[in-house]
LOLO-849786 format. One record per residue (C-alpha): residue number from 1; residue in three letters; x, y, z. Coordinates in Angstrom, 3 decimals. Layout:
LOLO-849786
atom vokol->NUM&zakol->ALA&u->X&v->Y&w->Z
...
***
This chain:
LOLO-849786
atom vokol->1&zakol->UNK&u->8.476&v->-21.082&w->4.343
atom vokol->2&zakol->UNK&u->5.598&v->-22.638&w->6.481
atom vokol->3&zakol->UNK&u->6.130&v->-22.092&w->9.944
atom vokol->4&zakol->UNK&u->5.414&v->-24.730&w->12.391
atom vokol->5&zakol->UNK&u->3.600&v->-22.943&w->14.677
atom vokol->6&zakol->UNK&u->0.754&v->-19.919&w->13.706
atom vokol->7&zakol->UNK&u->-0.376&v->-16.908&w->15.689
atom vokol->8&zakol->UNK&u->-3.470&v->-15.874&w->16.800
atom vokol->9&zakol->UNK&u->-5.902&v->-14.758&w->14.199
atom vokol->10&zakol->UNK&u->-5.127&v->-10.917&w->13.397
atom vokol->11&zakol->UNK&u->-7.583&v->-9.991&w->11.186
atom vokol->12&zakol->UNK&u->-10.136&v->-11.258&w->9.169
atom vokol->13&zakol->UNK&u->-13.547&v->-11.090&w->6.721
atom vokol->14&zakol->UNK&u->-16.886&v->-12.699&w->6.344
atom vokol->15&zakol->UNK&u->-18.837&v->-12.047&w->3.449
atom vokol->16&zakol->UNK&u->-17.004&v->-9.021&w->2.340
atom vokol->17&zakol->UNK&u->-17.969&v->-7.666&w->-0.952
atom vokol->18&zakol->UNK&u->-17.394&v->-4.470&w->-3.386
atom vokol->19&zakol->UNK&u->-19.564&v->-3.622&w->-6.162
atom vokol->20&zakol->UNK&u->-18.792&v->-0.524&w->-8.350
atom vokol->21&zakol->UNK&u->-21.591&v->1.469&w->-10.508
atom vokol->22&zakol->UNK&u->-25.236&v->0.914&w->-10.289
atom vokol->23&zakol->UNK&u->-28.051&v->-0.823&w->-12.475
atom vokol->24&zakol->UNK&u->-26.541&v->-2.404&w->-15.272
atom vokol->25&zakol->UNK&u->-23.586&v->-0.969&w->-15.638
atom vokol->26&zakol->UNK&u->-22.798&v->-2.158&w->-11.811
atom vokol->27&zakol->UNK&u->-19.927&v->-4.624&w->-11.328
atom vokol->28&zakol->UNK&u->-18.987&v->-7.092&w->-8.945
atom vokol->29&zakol->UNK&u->-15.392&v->-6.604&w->-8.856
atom vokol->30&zakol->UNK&u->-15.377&v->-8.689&w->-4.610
atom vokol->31&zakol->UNK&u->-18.040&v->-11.081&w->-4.015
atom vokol->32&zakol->UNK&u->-18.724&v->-12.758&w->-1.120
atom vokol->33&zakol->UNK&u->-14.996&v->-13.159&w->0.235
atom vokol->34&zakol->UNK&u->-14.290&v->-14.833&w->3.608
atom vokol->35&zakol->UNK&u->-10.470&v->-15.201&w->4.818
atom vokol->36&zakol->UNK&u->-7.738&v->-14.935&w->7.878
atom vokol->37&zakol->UNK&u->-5.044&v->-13.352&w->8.378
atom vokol->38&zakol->UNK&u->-2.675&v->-15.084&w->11.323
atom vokol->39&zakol->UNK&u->0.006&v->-13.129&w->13.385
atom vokol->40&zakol->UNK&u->3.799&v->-13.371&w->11.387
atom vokol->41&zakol->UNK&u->2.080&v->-15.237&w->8.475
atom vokol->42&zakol->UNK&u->2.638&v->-14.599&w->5.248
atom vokol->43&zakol->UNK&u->-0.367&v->-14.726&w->2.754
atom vokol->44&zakol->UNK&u->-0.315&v->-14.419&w->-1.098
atom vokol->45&zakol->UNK&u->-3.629&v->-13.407&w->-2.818
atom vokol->46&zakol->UNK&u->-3.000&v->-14.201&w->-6.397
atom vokol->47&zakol->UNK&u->-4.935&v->-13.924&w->-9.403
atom vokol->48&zakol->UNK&u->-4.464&v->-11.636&w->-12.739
atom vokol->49&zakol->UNK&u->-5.575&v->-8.524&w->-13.630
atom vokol->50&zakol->UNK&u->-9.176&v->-7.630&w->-12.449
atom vokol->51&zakol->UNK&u->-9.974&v->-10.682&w->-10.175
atom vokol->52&zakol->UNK&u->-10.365&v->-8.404&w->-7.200
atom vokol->53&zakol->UNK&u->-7.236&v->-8.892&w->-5.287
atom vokol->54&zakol->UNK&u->-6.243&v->-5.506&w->-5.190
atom vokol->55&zakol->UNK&u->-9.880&v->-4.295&w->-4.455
atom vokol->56&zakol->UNK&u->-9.529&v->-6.522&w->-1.493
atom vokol->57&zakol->UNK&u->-6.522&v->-5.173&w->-0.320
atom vokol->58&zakol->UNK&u->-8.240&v->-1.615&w->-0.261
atom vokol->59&zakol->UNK&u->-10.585&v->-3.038&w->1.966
atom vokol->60&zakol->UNK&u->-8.210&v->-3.926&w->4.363
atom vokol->61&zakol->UNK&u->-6.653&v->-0.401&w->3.900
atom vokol->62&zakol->UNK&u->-9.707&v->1.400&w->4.950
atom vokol->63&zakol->UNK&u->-9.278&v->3.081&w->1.466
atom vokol->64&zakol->UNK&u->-12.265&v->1.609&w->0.060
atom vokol->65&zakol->UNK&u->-15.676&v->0.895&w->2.009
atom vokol->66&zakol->UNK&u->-17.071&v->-2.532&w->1.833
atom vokol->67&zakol->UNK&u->-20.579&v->-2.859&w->0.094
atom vokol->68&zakol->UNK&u->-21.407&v->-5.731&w->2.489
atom vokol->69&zakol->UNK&u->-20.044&v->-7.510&w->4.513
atom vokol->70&zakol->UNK&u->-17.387&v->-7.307&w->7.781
atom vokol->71&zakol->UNK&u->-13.577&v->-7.004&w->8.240
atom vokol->72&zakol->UNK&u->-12.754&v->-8.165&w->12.211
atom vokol->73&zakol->UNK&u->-9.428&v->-6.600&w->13.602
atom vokol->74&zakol->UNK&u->-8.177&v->-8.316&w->16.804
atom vokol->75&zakol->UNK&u->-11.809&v->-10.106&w->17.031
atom vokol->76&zakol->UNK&u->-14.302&v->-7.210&w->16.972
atom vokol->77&zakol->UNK&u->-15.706&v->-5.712&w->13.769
atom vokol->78&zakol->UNK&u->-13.537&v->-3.020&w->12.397
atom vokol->79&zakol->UNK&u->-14.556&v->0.954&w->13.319
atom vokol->80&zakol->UNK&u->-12.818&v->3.082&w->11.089
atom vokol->81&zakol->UNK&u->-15.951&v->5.874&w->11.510
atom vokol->82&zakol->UNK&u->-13.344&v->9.151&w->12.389
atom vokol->83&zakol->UNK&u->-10.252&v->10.229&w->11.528
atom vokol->84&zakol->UNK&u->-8.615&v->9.583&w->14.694
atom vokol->85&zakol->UNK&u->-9.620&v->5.903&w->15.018
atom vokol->86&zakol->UNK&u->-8.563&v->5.413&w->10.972
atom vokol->87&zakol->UNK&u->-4.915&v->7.162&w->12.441
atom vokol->88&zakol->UNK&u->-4.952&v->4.362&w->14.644
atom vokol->89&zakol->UNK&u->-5.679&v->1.543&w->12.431
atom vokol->90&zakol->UNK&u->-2.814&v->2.902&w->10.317
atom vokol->91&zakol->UNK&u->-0.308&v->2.296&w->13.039
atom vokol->92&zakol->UNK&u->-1.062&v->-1.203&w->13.193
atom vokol->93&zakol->UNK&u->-1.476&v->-1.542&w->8.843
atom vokol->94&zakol->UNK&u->0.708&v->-0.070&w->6.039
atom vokol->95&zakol->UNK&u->1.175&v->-0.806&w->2.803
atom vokol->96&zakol->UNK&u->4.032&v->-1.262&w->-0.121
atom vokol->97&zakol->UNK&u->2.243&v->-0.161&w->-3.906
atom vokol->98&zakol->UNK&u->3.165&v->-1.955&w->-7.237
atom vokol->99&zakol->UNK&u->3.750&v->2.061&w->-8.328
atom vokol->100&zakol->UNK&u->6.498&v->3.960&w->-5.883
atom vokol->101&zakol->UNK&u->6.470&v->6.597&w->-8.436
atom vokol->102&zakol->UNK&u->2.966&v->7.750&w->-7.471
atom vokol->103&zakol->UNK&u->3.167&v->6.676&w->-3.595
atom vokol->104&zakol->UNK&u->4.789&v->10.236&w->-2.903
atom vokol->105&zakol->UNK&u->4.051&v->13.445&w->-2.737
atom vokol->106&zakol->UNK&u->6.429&v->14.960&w->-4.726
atom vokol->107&zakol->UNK&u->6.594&v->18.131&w->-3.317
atom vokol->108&zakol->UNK&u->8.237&v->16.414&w->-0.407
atom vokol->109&zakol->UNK&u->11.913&v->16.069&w->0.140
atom vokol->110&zakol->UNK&u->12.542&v->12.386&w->1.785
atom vokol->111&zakol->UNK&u->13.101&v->14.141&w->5.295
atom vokol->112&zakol->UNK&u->9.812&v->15.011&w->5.455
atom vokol->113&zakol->UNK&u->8.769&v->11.755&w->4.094
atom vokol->114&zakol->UNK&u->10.519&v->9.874&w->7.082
atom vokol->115&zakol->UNK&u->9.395&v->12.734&w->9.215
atom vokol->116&zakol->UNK&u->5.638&v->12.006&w->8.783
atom vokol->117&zakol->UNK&u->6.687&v->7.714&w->10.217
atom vokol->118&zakol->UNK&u->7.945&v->9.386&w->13.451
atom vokol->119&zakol->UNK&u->5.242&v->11.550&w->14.175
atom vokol->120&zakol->UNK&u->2.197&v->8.631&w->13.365
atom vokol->121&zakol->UNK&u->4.315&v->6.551&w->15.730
atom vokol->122&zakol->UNK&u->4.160&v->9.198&w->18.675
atom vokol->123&zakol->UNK&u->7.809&v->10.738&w->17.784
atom vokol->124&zakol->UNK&u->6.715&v->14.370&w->17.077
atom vokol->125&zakol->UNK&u->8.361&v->15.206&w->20.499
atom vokol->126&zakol->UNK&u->11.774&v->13.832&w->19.516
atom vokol->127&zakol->UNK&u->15.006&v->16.615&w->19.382
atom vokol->128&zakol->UNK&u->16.506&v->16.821&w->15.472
atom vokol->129&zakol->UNK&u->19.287&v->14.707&w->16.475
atom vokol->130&zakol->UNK&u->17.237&v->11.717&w->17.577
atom vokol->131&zakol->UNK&u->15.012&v->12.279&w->14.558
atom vokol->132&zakol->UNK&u->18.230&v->12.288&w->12.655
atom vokol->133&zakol->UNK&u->19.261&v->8.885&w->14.193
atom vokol->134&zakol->UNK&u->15.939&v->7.314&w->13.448
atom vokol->135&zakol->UNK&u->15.514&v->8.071&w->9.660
atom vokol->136&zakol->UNK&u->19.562&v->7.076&w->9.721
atom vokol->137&zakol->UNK&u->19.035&v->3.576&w->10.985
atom vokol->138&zakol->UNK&u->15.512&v->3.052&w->8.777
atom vokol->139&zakol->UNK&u->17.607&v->3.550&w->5.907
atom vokol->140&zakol->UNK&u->20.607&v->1.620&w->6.388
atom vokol->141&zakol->UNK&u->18.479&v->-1.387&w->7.463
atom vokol->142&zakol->UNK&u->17.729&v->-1.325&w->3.311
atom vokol->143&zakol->UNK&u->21.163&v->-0.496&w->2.507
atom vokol->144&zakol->UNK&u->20.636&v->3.348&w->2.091
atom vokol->145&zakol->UNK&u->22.216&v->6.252&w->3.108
atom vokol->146&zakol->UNK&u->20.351&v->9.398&w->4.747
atom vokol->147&zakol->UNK&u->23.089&v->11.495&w->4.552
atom vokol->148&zakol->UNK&u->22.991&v->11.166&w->0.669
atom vokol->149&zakol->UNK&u->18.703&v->11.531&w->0.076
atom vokol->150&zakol->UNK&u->18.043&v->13.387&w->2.390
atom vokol->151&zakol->UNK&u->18.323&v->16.957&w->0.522
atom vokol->152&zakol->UNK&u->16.351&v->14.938&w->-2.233
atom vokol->153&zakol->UNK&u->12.832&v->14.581&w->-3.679
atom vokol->154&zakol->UNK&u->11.507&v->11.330&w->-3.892
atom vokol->155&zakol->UNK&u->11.619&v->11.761&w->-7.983
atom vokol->156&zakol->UNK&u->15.100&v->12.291&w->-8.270
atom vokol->157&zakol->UNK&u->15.421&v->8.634&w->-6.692
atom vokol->158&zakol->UNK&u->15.554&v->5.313&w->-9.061
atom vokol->159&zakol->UNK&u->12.524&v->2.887&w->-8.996
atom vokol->160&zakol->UNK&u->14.791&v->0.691&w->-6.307
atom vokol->161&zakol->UNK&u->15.799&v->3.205&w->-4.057
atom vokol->162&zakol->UNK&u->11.772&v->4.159&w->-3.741
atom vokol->163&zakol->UNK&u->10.856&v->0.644&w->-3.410
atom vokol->164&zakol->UNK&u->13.613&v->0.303&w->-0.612
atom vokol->165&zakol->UNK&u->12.378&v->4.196&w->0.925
atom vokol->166&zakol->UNK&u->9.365&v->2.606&w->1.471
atom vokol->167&zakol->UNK&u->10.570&v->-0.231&w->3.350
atom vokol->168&zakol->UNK&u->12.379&v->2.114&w->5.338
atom vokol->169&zakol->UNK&u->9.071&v->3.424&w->6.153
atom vokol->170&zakol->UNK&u->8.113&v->0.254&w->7.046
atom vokol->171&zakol->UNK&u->10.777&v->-0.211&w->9.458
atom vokol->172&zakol->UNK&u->10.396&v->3.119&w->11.542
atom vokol->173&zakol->UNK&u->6.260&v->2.423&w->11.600
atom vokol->174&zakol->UNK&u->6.974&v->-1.272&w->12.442
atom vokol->175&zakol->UNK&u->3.232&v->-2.258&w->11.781
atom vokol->176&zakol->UNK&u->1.907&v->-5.431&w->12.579
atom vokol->177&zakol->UNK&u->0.269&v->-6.076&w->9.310
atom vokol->178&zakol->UNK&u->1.775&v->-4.994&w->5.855
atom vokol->179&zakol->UNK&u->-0.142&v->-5.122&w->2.170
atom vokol->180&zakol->UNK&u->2.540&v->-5.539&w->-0.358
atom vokol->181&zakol->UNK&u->1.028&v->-5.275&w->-3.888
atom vokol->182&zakol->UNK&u->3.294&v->-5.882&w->-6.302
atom vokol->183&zakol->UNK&u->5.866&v->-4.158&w->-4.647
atom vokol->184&zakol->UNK&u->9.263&v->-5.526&w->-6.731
atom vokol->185&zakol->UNK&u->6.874&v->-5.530&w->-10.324
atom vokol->186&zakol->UNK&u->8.797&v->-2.156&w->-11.033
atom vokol->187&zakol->UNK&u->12.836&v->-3.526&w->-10.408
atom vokol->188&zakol->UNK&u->15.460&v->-5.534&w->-11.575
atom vokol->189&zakol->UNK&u->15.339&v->-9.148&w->-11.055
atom vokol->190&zakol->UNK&u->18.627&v->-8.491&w->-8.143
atom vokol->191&zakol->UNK&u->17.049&v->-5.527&w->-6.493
atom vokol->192&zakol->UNK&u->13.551&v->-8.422&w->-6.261
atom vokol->193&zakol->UNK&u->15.289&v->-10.833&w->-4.860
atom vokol->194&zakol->UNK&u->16.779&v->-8.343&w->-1.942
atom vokol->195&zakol->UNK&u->14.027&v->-6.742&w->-1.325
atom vokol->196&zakol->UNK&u->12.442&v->-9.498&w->-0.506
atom vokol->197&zakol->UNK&u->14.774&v->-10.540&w->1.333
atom vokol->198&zakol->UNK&u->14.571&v->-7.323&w->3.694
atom vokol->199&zakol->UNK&u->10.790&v->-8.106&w->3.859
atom vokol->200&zakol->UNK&u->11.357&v->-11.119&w->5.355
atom vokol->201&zakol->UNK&u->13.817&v->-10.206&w->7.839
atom vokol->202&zakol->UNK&u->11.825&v->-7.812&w->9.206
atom vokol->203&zakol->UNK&u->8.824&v->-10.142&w->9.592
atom vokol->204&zakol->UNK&u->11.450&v->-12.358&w->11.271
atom vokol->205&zakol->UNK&u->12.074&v->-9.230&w->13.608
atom vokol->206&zakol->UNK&u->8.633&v->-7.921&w->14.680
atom vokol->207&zakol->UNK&u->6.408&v->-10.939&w->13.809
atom vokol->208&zakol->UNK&u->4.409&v->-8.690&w->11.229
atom vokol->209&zakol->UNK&u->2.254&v->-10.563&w->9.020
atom vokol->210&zakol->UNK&u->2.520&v->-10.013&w->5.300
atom vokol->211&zakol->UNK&u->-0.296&v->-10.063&w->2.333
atom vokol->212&zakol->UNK&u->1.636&v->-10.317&w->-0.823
atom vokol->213&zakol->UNK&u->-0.838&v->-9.031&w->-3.262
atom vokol->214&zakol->UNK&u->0.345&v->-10.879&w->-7.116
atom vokol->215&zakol->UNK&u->-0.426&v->-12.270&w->-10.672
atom vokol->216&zakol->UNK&u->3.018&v->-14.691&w->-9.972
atom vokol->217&zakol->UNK&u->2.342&v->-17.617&w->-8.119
atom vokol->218&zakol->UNK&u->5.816&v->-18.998&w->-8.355
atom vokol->219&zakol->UNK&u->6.402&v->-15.837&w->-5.816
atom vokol->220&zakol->UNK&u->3.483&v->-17.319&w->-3.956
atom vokol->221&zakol->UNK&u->4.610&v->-20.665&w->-3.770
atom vokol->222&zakol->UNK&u->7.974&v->-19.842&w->-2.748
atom vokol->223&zakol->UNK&u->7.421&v->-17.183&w->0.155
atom vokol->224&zakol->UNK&u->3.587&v->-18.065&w->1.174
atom vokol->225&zakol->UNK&u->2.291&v->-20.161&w->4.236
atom vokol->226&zakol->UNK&u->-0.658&v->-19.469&w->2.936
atom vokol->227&zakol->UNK&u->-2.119&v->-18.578&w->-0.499
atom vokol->228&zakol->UNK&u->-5.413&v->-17.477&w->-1.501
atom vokol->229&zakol->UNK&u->-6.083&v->-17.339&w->-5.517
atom vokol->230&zakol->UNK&u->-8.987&v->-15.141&w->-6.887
atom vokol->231&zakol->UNK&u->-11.200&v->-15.274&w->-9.883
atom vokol->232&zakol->UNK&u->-13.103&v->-13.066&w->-11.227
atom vokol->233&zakol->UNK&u->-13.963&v->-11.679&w->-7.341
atom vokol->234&zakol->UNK&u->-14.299&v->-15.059&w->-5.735
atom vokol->235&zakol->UNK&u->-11.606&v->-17.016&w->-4.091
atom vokol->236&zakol->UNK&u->-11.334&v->-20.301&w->-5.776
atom vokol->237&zakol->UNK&u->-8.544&v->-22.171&w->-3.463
atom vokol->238&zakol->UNK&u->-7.025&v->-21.934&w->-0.528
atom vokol->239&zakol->UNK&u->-4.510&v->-23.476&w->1.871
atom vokol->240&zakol->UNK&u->-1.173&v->-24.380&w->2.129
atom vokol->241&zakol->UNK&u->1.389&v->-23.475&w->-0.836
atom vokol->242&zakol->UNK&u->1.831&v->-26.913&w->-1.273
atom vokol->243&zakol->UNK&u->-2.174&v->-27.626&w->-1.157
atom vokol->244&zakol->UNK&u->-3.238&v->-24.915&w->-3.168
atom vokol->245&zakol->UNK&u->-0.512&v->-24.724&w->-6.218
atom vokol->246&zakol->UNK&u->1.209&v->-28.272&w->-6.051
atom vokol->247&zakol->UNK&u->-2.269&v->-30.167&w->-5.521
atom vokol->248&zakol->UNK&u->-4.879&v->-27.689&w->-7.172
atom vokol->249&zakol->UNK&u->-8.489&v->-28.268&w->-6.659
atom vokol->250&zakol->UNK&u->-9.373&v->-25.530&w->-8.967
atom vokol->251&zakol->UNK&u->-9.868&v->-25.654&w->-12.632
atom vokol->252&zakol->UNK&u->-8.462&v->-21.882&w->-12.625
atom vokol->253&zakol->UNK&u->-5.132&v->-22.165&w->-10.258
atom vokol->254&zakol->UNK&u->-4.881&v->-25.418&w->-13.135
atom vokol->255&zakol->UNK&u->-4.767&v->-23.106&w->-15.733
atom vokol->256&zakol->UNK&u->-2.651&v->-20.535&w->-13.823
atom vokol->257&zakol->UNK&u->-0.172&v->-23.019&w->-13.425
atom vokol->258&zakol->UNK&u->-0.172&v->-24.655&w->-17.132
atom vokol->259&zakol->UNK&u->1.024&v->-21.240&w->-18.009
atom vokol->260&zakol->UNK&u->3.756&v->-20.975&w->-16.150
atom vokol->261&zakol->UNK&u->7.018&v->-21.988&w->-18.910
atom vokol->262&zakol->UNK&u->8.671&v->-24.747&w->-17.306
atom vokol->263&zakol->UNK&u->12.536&v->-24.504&w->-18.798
atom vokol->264&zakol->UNK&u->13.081&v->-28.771&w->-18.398
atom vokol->265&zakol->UNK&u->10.130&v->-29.120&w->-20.957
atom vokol->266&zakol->UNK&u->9.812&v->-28.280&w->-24.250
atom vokol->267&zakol->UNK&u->7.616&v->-25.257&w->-25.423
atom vokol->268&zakol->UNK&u->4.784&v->-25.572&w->-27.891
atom vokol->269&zakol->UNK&u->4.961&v->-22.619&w->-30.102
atom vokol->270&zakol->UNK&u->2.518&v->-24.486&w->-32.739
atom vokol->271&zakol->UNK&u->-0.255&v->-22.284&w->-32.225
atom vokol->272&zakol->UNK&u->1.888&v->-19.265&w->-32.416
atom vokol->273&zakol->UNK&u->2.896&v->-20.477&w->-35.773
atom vokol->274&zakol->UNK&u->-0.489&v->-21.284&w->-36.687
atom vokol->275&zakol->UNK&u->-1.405&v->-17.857&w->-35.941
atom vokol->276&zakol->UNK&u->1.232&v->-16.275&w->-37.848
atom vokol->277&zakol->UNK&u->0.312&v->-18.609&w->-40.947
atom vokol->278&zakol->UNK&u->-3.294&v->-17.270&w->-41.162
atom vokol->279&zakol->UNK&u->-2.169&v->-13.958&w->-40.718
atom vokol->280&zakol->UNK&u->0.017&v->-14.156&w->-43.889
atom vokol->281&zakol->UNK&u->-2.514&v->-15.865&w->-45.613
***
């Protein structure tokens, strides 16, 4: 997946660090976290549950403020002070969540949801009719039909038809930078696979870069040009796929690995037995 040639540095961090609580009870959950983010790239941050990745990416959101530290975007420090420049910033980065179920509002029908991509891209103007053709064309490129959601609420959709709304949403904001966290952890191994599939096309199509956000570095290894794997709020490797999961540095991204079950070796389920012999003991 590495391309041979990589854009201009988008955006990036130095130093960047979150804490949550205070006195003792305060926790470093980012510390001291420097990276780049290239034009069309695709990144994968990786690392399990609580090693910061996902506090990370709601740094780059603007949906969390950085204790210290500074995210760049197109080579001057970030201003996300008012509303109106944070409306801005959103036009050039979205996001896909692990959860589709609670990325709606559910008192919206999925009109209104499409609606609100056309207006934060300067559409508001538009007759119904070109409106119409818009939220048409976002959803056929993921192999929906308006005609048939557009009476509904986002609830009365399956887990893959949200996941594939939002790429639809995607399509009609055309961003230049998308955070994807998790965002086929919810459907079936199929729907994965073309989802993904749509995510790369339209990276193909607009040169947007994309910041997979996930626990599974086999996903990492297979769609990354770059990967990034966290611990405990500190990024422990970096570089290429094939640097930083086939020739690990890490003692971490090691053990990440080891744990993957590989189905041409055997499996060791001795201490699993051992376990269960104690326990009946």
């Amino acid at each position: 997946m590495v391309r041979d040639k990589m854009g201009e540095v988008f955006l990036s961090a130095a130093g960047l660090t979150r804490e949550f609580g205070y006195g003792e009870r305060k926790t470093l959950a980012v510390n001291n976290v420097d990276f780049e983010f290239h034009r069309g790239e695709i990144v994968s941050i990786v690392g399990e549950s609580g090693s910061g990745k996902t506090t990370v990416a709601k740094m780059v959101l603007g949906l969390l403020k950085p204790t210290r530290g500074e995210i760049f975007f197109e080579g001057k420090i970030r201003d996300i002070s008012t509303h109106a420049k944070r409306r801005l910033y959103w036009r050039s980065i979205q996001a896909i969540f692990q959860d589709p179920f609670s990325a709606y509002n559910i008192f919206h029908k999925v009109d209104s949801v499409l609606e609100d991509c056309i207006r934060l891209e300067g559409g508001g103007n538009l007759d119904a009719g070109e409106k119409f053709e818009k939220m048409k064309d976002a959803c056929k490129f993921v192999n929906l039909k308006f005609e048939e959601l557009s009476s509904k609420y986002p609830f009365e959709l399956s887990g893959g038809q949200m996941q594939r709304l939002m790429i639809a949403r995607i399509f009609m904001l055309r961003p230049r930078l998308l955070i994807a966290d998790e965002p086929t952890s919810m459907i079936d191994a199929c729907s994965r696979a073309t989802i993904l599939d749509m995510l790369l096309k339209l990276r193909d199509e607009i040169n947007m870069t994309i910041v997979f956000i996930t626990h599974d570095i086999g996903l990492a290894y297979y769609i990354s040009d770059t990967v990034y794997i966290m611990e405990k709020g500190v990024i422990v490797e970096r570089g290429t796929a094939d640097e930083a999961i086939l020739h690990p540095k890490s003692d971490y991204t090691k053990r990440l690995l080891g744990d993957v079950p590989k189905i041409y070796e055997p499996w060791d389920f001795s201490l699993a037995g051992g376990a269960e012999k104690e326990n009946s003991a």
